[in-house]
C-alpha positions as a Markdown table, in Angstrom:
| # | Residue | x | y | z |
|---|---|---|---|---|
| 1 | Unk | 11.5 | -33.4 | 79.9 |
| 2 | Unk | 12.2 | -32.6 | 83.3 |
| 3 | Unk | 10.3 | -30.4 | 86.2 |
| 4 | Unk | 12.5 | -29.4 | 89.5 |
| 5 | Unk | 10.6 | -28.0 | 92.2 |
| 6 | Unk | 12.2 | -25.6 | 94.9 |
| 7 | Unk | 11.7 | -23.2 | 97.4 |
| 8 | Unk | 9.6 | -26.0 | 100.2 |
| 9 | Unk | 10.6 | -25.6 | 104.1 |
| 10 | Unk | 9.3 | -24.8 | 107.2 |
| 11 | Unk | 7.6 | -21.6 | 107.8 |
| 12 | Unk | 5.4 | -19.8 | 110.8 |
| 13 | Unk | 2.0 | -18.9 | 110.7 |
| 14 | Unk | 1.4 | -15.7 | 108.8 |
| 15 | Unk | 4.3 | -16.3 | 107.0 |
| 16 | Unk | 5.6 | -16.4 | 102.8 |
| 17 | Unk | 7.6 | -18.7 | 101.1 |
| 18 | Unk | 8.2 | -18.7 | 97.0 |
| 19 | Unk | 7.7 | -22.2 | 95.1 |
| 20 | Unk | 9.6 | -22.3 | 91.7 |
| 21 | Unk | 8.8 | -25.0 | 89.2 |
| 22 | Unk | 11.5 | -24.7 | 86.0 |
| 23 | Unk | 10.8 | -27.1 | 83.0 |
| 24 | Unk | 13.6 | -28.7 | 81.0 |
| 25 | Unk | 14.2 | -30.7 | 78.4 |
| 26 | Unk | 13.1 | -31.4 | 74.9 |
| 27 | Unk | 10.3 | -28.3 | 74.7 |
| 28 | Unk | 8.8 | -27.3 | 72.0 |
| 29 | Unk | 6.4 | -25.3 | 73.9 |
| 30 | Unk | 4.2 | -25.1 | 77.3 |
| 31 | Unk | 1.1 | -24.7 | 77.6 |
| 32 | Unk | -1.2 | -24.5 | 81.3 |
| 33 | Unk | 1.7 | -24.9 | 84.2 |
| 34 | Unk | 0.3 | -25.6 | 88.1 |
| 35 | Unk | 0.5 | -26.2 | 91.1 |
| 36 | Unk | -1.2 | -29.0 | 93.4 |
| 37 | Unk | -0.7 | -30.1 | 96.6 |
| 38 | Unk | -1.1 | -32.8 | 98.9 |
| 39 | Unk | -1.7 | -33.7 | 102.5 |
| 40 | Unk | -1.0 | -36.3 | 104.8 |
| 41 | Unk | -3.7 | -38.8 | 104.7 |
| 42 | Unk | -5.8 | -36.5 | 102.0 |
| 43 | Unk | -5.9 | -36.8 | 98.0 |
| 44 | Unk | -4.0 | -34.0 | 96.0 |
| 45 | Unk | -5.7 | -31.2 | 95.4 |
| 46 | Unk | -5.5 | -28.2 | 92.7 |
| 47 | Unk | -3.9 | -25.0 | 94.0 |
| 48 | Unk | -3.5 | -22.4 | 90.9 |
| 49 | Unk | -3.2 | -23.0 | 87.2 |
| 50 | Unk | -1.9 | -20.7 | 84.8 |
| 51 | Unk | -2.4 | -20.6 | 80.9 |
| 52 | Unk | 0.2 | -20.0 | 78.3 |
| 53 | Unk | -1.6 | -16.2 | 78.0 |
| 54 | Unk | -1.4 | -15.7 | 81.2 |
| 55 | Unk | -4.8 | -16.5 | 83.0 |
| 56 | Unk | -4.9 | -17.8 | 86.2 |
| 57 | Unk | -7.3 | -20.3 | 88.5 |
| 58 | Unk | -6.9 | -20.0 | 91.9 |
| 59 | Unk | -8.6 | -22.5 | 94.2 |
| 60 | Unk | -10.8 | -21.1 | 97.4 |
| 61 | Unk | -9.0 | -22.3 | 99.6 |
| 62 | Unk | -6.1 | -19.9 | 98.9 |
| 63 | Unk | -7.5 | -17.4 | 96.9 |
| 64 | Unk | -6.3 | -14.0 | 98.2 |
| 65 | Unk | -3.2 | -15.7 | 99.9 |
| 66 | Unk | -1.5 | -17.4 | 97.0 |
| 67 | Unk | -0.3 | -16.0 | 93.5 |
| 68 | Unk | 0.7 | -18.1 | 90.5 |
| 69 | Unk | 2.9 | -16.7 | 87.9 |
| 70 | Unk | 5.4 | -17.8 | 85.4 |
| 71 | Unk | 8.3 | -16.7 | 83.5 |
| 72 | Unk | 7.9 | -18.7 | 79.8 |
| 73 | Unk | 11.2 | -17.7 | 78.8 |
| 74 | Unk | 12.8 | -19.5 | 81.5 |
| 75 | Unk | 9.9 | -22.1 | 81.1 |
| 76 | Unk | 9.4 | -21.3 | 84.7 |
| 77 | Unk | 6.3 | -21.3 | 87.2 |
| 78 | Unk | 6.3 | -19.5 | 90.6 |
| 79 | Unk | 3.8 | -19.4 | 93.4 |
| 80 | Unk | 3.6 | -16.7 | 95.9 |
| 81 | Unk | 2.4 | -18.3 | 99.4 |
| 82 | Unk | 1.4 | -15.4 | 102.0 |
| 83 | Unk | -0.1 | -15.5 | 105.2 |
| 84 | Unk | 0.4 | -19.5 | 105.3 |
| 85 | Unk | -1.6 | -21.3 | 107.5 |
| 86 | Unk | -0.5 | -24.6 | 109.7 |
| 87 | Unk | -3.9 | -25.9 | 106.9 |
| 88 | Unk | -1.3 | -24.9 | 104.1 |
| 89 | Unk | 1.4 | -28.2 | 105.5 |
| 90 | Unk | 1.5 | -30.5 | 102.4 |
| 91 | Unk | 3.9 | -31.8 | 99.8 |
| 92 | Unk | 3.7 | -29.6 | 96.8 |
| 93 | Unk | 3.8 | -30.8 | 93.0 |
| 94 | Unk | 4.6 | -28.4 | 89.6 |
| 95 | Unk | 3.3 | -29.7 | 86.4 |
| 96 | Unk | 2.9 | -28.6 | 82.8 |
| 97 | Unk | 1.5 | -29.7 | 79.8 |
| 98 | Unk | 4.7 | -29.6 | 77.5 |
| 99 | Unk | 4.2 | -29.7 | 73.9 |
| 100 | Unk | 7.2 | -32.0 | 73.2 |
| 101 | Unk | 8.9 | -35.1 | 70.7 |
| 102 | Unk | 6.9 | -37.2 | 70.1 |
| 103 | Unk | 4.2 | -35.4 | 71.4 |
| 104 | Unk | 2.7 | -33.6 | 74.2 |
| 105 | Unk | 1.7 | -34.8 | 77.4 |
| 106 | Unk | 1.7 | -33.5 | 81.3 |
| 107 | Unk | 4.6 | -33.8 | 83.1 |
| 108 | Unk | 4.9 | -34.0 | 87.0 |
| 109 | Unk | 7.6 | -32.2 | 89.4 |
| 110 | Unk | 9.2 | -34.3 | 92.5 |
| 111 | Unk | 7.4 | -32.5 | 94.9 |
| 112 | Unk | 8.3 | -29.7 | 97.7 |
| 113 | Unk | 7.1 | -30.2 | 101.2 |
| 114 | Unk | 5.8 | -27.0 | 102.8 |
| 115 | Unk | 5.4 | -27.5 | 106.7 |
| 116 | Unk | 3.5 | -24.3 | 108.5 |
| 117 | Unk | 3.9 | -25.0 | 112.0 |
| 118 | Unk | 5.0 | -22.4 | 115.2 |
């Protein structure tokens, strides 16, 4: 099982950008899917989880700016960054708790980097 991130670059203040996280592989079936991210000289950090039905955590810290969503037939997360801020720079991981052969387990992306600067 694979995750592939995409969708990272370098954005302005007050500006979007669209993170997409597709799963592949041996997959039975997915369960939660998120997104987490990680600063220079901080520890990672949750952004937004998502639950096979659908329900979604959103940390403070982005709550109102960010939207996770996912496309399970494409076994596919997305998140929705608006109104970024130059706080919102990081490298930004998928993951997923694949249900799997021989069994499940999390799985990590590569990581996008997000850089909000003028």
């Amino acid at each position: 099982v694979q995750l592939q991130a995409s969708g990272g670059g370098l954005v302005q203040p007050g500006g979007s950008l669209r993170l997409s996280c597709a799963a592949s592989g041996l997959i039975l079936s997915i369960n939660d899917m998120g997104w987490y991210r990680q600063a220079p000289g901080k520890q990672r950090e949750l952004v937004a989880t998502i639950t096979r039905g659908g329900t979604t955590n959103v940390a403070d810290s982005v709550k109102g700016r960010f939207t996770i969503s996912r496309e399970s037939a494409k076994n596919t997360v997305y998140l929705q960054m608006n109104s970024l801020k130059p706080e919102d720079t990081a490298v930004y991981y998928c993951n997923a708790d694949v249900r799997t052969i021989p069994s499940s387990r999390v799985y990590w992306g590569q990581g996008t980097l997000v850089t909000v600067s003028s």
